[in-house]
C-alpha positions as CSV (number, residue, x, y, z in Angstrom):
1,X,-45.0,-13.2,54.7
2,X,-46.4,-9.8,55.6
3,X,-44.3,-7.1,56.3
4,X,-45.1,-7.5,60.6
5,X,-44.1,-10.9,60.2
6,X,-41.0,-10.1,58.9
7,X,-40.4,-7.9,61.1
8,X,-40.9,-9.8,64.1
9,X,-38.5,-12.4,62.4
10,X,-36.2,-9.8,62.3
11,X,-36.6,-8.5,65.1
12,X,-37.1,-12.2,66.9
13,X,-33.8,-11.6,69.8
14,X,-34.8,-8.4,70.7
15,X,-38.3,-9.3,71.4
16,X,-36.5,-12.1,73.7
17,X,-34.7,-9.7,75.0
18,X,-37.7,-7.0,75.7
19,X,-39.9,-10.1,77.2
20,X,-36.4,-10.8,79.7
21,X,-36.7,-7.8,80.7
22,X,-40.0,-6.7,80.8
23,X,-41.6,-3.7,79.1
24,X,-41.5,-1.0,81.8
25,X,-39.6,2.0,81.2
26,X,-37.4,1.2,84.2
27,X,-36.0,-2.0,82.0
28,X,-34.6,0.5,78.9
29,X,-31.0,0.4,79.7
30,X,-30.8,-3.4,80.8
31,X,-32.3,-4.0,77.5
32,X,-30.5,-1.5,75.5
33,X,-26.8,-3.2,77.3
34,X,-27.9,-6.7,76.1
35,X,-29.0,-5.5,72.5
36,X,-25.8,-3.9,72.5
37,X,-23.9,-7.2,73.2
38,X,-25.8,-8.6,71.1
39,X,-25.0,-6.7,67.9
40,X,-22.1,-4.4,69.3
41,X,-24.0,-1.8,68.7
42,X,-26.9,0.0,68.5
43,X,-28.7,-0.1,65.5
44,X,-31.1,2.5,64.4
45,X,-33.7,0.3,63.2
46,X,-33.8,-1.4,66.6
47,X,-33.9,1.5,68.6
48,X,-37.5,2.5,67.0
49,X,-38.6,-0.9,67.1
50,X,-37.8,-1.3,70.8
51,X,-39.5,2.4,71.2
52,X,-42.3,0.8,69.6
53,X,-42.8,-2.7,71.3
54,X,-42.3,-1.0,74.6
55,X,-44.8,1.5,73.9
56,X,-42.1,4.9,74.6
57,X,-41.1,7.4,72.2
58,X,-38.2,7.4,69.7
59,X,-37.0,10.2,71.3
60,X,-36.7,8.5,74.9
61,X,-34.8,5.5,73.5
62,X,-33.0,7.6,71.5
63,X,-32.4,10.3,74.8
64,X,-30.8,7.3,76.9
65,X,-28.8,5.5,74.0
66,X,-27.2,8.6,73.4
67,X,-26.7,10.2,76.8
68,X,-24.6,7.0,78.2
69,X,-21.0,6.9,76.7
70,X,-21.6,3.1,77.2
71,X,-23.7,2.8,74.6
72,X,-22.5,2.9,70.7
73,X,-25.0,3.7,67.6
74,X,-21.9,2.7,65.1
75,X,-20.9,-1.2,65.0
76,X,-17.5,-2.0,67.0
77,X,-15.1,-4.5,67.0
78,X,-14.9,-7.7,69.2
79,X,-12.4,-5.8,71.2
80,X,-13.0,-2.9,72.4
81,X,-9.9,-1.5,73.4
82,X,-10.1,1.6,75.9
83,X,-7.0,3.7,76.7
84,X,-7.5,6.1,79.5
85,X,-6.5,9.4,79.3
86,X,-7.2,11.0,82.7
87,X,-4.6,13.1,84.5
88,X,-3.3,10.0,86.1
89,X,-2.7,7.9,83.0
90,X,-2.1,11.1,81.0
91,X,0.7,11.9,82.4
92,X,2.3,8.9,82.6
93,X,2.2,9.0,78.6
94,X,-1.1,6.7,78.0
95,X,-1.2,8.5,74.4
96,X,1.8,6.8,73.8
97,X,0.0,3.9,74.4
98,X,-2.8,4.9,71.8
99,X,-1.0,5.9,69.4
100,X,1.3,2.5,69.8
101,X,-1.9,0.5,69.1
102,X,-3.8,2.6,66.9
103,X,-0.6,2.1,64.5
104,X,-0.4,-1.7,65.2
105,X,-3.7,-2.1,63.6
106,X,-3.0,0.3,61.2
107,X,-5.8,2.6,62.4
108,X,-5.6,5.9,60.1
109,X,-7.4,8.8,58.4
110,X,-10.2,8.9,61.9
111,X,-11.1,5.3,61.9
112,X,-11.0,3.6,65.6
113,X,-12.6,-0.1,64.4
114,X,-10.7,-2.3,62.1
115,X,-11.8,-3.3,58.5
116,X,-12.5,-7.1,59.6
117,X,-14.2,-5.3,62.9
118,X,-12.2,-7.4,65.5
119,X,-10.8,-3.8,67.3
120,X,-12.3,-0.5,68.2
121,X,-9.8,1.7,69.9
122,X,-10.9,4.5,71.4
123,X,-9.5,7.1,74.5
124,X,-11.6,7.5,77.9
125,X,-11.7,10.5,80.1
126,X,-10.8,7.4,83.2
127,X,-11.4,4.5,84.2
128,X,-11.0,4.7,87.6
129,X,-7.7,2.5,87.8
130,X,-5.3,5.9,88.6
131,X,-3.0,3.7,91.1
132,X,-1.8,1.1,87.8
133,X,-1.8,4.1,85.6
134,X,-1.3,4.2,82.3
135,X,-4.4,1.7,82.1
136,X,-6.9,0.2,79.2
137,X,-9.2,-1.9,79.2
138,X,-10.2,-4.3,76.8
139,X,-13.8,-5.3,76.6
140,X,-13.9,-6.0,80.9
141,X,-10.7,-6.9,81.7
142,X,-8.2,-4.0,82.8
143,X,-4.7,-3.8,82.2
144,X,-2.3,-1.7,83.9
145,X,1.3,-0.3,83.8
146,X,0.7,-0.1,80.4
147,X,3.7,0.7,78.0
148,X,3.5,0.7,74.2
149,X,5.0,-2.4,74.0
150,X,3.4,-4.2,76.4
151,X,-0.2,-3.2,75.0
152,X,0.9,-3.8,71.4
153,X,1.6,-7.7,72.8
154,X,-1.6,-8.3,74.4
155,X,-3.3,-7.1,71.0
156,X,-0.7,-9.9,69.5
157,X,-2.1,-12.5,72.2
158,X,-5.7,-11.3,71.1
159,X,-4.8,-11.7,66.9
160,X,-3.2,-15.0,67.4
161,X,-5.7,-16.2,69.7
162,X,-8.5,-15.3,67.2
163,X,-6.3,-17.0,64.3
164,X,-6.4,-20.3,66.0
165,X,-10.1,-20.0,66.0
């Protein structure tokens, strides 16, 4: 196997992906939000070859990947678990919240994603949800009214949940 072929084997979903999509400049972030669901992340090696196969600079991929806080170029967990920490939320103690989690799953020393990357826990400036303030979200789905206690339950749902499966 030559080293193209085994990089379009590698590369084999993101091509899909780029031929979904099309290869016009205009299709970059649809492509770049279903790589990142894809991998949950992404990757640096798949940012230049998407640069490549759609025939823009690495800079340009790079430039958009970066700008959008959506996007992530380090791998997170199945969960991604979003606190809000705007005014709203803020001052109804939604640190509290963070902190509640982060020490549930035993999140220390800077890490926000778990060894067996099932969470990533990270604070957002909002999330537009100020009337159920404090609020997270996890993955899509909001939650609101948040206490410590509640949010460390719902990440119990989400363990046990995954344990069954």
């Amino acid at each position: 196997m030559t080293p193209v072929e085994a990089a379009q084997r590698k590369f084999e979903r993101v091509n899909e992906i780029i031929e979904e999509h099309g290869r016009e400049q205009s299709a970059l972030i649809p492509i770049l939000q279903e790589v990142q669901a894809e991998y949950r992340y992404l990757p640096e090696e798949i940012l230049t070859y998407i640069a490549t196969a759609m025939g823009l600079s690495v800079a340009t991929v790079f430039g958009v990947a970066t700008f959008y806080a959506q996007f992530s170029l380090s791998p997170k967990g199945k969960y991604v678990v979003r606190v809000c920490d705007g005014t709203a939320c803020h001052v109804r103690h939604s640190m509290r919240v963070y902190e509640a989690i982060r020490s549930k799953l035993n999140l220390r020393d800077g890490r926000f994603t778990t060894p067996d990357m099932m969470f990533t826990v990270e604070t957002v400036a909002c999330l537009g949800a100020c009337g159920v303030a404090p609020a997270m979200v996890i993955n899509d789905e909001v939650y609101g009214k948040m206490t410590p206690e509640a949010a460390c339950a719902i990440i119990d749902t989400l363990l046990n949940r995954d344990g069954e499966n």
